[in-house]
C-alpha atoms as an extended CHARMM CRD file, in Angstrom:
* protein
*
        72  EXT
         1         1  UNK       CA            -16.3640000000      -67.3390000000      -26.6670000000  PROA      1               0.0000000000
         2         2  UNK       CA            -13.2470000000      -68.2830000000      -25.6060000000  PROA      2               0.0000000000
         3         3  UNK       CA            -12.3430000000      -66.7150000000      -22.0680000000  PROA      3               0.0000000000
         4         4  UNK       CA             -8.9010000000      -65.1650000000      -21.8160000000  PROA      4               0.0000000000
         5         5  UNK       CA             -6.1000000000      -66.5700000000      -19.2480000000  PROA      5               0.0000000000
         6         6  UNK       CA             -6.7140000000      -65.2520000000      -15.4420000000  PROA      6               0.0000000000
         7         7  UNK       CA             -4.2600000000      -61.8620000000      -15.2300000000  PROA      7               0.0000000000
         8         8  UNK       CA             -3.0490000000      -60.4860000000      -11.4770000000  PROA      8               0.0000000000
         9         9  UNK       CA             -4.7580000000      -58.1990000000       -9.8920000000  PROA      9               0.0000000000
        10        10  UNK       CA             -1.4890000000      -56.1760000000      -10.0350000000  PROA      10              0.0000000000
        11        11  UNK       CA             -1.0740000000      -56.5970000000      -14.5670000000  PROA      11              0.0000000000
        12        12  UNK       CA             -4.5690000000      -55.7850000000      -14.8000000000  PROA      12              0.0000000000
        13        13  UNK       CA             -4.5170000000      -52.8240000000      -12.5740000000  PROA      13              0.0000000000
        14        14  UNK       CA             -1.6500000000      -51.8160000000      -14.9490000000  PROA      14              0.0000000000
        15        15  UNK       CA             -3.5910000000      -52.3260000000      -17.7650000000  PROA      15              0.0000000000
        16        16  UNK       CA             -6.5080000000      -50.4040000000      -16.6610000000  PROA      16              0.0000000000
        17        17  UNK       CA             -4.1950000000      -47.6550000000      -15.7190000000  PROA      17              0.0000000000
        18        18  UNK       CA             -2.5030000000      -47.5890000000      -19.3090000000  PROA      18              0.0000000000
        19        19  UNK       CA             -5.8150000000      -48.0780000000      -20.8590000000  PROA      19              0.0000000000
        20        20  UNK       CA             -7.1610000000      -44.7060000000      -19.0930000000  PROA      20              0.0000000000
        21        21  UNK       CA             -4.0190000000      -43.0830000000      -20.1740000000  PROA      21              0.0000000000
        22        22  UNK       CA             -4.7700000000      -43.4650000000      -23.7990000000  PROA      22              0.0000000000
        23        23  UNK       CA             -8.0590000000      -42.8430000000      -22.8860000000  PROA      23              0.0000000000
        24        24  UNK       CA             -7.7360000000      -39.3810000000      -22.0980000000  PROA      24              0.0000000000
        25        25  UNK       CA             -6.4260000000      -38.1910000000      -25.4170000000  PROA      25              0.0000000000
        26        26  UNK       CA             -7.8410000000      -40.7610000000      -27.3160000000  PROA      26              0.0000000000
        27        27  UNK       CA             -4.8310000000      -41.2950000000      -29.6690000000  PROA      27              0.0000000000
        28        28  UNK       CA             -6.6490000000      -44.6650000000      -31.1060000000  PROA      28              0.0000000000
        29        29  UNK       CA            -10.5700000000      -43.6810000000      -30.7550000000  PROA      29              0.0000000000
        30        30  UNK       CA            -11.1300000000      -45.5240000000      -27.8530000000  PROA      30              0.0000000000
        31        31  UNK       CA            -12.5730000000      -43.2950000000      -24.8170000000  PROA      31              0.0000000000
        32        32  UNK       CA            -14.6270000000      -45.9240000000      -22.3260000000  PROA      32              0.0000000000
        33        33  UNK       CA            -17.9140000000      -44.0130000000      -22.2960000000  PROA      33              0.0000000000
        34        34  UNK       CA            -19.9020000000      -44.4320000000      -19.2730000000  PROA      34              0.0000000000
        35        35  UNK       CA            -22.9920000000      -44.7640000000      -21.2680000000  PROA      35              0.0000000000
        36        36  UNK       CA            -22.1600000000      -47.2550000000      -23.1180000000  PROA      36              0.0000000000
        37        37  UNK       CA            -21.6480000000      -49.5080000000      -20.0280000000  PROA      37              0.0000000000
        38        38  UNK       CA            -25.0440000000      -48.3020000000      -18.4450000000  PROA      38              0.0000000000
        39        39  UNK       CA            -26.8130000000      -49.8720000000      -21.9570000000  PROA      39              0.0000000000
        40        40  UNK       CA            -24.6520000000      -52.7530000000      -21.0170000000  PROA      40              0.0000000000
        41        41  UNK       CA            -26.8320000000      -52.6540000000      -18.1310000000  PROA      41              0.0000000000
        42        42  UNK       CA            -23.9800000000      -52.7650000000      -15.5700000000  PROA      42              0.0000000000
        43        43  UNK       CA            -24.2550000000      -50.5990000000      -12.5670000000  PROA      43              0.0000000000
        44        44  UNK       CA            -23.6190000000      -46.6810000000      -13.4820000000  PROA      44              0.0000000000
        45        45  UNK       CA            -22.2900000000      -46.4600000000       -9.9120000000  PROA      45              0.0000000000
        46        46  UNK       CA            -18.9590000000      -48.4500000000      -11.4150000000  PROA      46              0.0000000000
        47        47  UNK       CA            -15.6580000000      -46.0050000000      -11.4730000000  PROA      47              0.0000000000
        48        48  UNK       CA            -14.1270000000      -45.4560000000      -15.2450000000  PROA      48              0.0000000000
        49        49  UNK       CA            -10.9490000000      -47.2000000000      -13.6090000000  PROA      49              0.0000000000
        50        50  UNK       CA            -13.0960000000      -50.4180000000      -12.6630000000  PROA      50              0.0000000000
        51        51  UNK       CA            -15.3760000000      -50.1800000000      -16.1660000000  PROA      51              0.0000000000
        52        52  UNK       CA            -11.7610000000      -50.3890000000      -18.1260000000  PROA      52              0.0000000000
        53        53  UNK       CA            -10.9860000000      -53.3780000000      -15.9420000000  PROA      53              0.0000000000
        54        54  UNK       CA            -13.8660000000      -55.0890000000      -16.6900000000  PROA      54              0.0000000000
        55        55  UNK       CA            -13.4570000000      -54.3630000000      -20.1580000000  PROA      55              0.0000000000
        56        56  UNK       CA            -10.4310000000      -55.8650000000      -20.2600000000  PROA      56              0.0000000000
        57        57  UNK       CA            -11.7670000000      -59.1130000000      -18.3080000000  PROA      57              0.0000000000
        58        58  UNK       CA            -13.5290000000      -59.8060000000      -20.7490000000  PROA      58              0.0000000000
        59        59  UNK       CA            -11.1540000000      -58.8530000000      -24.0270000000  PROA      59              0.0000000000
        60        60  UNK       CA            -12.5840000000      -58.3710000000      -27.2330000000  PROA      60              0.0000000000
        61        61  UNK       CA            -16.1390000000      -58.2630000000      -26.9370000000  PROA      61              0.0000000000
        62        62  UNK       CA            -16.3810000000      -55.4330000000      -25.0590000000  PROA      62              0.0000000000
        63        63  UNK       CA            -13.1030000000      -53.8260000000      -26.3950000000  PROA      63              0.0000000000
        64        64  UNK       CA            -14.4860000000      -53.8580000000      -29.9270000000  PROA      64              0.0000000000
        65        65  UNK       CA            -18.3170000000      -52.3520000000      -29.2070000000  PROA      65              0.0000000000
        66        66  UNK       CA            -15.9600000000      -49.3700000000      -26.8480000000  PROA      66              0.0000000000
        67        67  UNK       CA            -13.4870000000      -48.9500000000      -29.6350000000  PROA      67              0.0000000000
        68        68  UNK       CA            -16.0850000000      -46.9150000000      -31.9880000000  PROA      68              0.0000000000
        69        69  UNK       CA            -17.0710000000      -44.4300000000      -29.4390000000  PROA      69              0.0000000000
        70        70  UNK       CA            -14.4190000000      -41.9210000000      -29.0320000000  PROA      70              0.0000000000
        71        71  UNK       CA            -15.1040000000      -38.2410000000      -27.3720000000  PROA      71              0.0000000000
        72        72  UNK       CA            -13.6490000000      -35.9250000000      -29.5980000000  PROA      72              0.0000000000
């Protein structure tokens, strides 16, 4: 897997803010579901804000098993 370029902590903040945005209605079917992460076996302690940013720290992977689980 290729890993993506290093992003500020300031662009992915924004990015994890934006992704939560979208999140909320879930205009695209992609709703981070705690869950999820916790089969991951990642800490269920994590915020939402800080699972998104990990999400995106890792790109597609991730991003591609969360897209498929949207709360309707």
């Amino acid at each position: 897997m290729k890993l993506p370029k290093l992003l500020s902590s300031s662009e992915l903040f924004f990015r994890a803010m934006s992704a939560q945005e979208k999140a909320e209605s879930c205009p695209s079917g992609r709703t981070y579901r705690r869950s999820l992460v916790m089969q991951r076996g990642l800490s269920p302690s994590l915020s939402q804000e800080r699972v998104i940013c990990l999400a995106f720290a890792v790109q597609s992977p991730v991003l591609v098993d969360l897209s498929s689980h949207c709360s309707n």
